[in-house]
N, C-alpha and C positions, 0 to 999 in steps of 0.2 A: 779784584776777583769778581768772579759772578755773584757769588754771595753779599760782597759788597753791593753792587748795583742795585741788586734785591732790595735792602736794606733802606737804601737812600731811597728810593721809587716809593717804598712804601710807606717810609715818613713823609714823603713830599706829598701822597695821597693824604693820609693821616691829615697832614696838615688843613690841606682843600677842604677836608670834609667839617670840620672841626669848626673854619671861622665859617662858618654860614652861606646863606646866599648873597649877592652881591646885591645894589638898587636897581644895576638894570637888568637882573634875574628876575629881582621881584615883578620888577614892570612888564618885563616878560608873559611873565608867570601870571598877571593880574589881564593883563590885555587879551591872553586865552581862555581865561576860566571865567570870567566879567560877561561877557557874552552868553557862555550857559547858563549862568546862574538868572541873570536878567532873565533869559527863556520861559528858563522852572519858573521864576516868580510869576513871569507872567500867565502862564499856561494854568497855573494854581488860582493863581486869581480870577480868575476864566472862569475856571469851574467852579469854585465858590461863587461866582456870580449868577452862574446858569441854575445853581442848584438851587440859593437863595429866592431866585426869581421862581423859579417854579413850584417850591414848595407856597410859597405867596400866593400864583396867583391858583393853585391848590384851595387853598384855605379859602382865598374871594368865593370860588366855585362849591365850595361846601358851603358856605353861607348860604350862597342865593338858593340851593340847592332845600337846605334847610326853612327855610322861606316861603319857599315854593311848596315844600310838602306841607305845610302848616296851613297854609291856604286853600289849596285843594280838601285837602280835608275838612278842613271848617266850613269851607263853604257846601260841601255835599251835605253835610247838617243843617244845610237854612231849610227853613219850615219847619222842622220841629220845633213845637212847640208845648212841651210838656206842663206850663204856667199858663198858658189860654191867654197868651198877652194877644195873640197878631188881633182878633178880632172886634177887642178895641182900639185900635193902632190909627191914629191917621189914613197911614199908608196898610191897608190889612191885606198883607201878604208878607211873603221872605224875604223879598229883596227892597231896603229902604229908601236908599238911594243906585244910582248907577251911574258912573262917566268913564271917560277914558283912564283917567290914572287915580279912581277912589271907588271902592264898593263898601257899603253896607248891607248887613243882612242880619236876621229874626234867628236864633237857633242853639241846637243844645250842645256844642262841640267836644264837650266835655262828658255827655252821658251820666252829669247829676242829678237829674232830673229838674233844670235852672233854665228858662227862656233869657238866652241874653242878646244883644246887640252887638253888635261885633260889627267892627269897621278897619280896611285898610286903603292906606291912600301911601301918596310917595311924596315925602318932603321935600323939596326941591330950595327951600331955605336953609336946611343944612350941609354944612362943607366939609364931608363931602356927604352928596345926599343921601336920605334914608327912608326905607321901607317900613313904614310903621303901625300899629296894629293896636285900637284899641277898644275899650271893653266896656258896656254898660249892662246892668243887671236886675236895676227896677225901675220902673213906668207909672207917672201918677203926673200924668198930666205934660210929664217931662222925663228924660233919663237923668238916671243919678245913680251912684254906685260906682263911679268909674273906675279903674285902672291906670288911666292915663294911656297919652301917644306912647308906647312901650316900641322903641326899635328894634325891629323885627331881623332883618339883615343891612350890612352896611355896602359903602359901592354900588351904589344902585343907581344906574344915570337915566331909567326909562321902565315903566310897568305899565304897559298896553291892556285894557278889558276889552272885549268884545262879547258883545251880548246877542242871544240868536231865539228868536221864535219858537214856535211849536212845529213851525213848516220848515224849520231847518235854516231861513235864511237870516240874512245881518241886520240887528235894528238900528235904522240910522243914530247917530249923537243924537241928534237935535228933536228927536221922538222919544228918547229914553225916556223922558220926565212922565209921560203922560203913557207909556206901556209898561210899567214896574212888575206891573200882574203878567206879563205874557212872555215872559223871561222864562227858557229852557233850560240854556246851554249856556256856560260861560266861557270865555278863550282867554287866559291868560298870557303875555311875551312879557317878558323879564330881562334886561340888558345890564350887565354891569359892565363896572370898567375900575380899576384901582387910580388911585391919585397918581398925577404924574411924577416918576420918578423911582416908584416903588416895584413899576411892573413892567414893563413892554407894554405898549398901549393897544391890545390885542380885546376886545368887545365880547364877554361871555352873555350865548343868550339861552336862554332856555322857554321853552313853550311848554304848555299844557291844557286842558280842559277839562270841563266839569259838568258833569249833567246833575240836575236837579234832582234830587231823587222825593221832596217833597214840595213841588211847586206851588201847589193851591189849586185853585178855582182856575 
């Protein structure tokens, strides 16, 4: 009877459903979803990469950034001189020394009322190299009081000075030594780069400049 058919159809369904999938269901079954899933993984991993990498090279860029305002600052303080150190000084001005990748200068950065010496230069001996920033605070024939080379920001493969006159224009290198007194304006370039591996090798630079605002004589 029809009922019977029923009957039988829907135990032999019962049945199919009950013992499982077969291995070459499974294989099936693994050969279409293997593929998406590979995708997702990849496309995840993408973006954990892209995100990682840019929050990095974020952070490089707030360094130098911070670096960079630290120095601007400091140095619009050379010539103050609230301790009357410059005018017995060797060199009796603000600015002590000058080159391409180191400055020293005379001044109060602090607003303690404290003549200190304050120098930055770019180590090129550390791996990876470093912007470093340090500090003398009394004069007696010599500096002493130090602070130490204190690393100022890290990633830093280039710190370019440029030093400018009173007539606006560039004092050669190799004149610095003997115009310390005639120094206006300073140009700071700032280049980082993260170690390889950590970033995309993509060269952050930043510029700035500085007018004196107490040169001297």
């Amino acid at each position: 009877s029809a009922s019977s058919e029923r009957a039988i159809v829907s135990v032999v369904v019962s049945m199919k459903t009950e013992r499982g999938l077969t291995f070459p269901e499974v294989l099936i079954a693994s050969t279409l979803i293997g593929p998406v899933l590979i995708s997702a993984f990849i496309i995840l991993e993408t973006m954990h990469g892209a995100y990682s990498r840019g929050e990095r090279r974020a952070d490089l860029q707030q360094s130098v950034r911070i670096g960079m305002a630290r120095i601007v600052r400091e140095l619009r303080a050379a010539g103050l001189d609230p301790s009357g150190l410059i005018p017995g000084l060797p060199i009796p001005g603000p600015i002590q020394s000058a080159d391409i990748s180191r400055i020293a200068f005379i001044g109060d950065p602090n607003g303690d009322g404290s003549s200190k010496k304050i120098e930055y230069r770019l180590d090129l001996s550390a791996s990876p190299p470093v912007l470093r920033r340090q500090q003398w605070s009394t004069w007696g024939g010599g500096w002493s009081g130090t602070n130490g080379a204190q690393p100022l920001a890290e990633g830093i493969t280039a710190v370019e000075f440029t030093y400018f006159g009173a007539g606006g224009s560039a004092i050669p290198p190799h004149e610095l030594a003997a115009r310390l007194g005639e120094i206006r304006r300073v140009g700071i370039n700032i280049t980082a780069l993260a170690p390889p591996g950590r970033i995309l090798s993509e060269p952050f630079r930043l510029v700035s400049e500085v007018q004196l605002r107490n040169p001297g004589s």
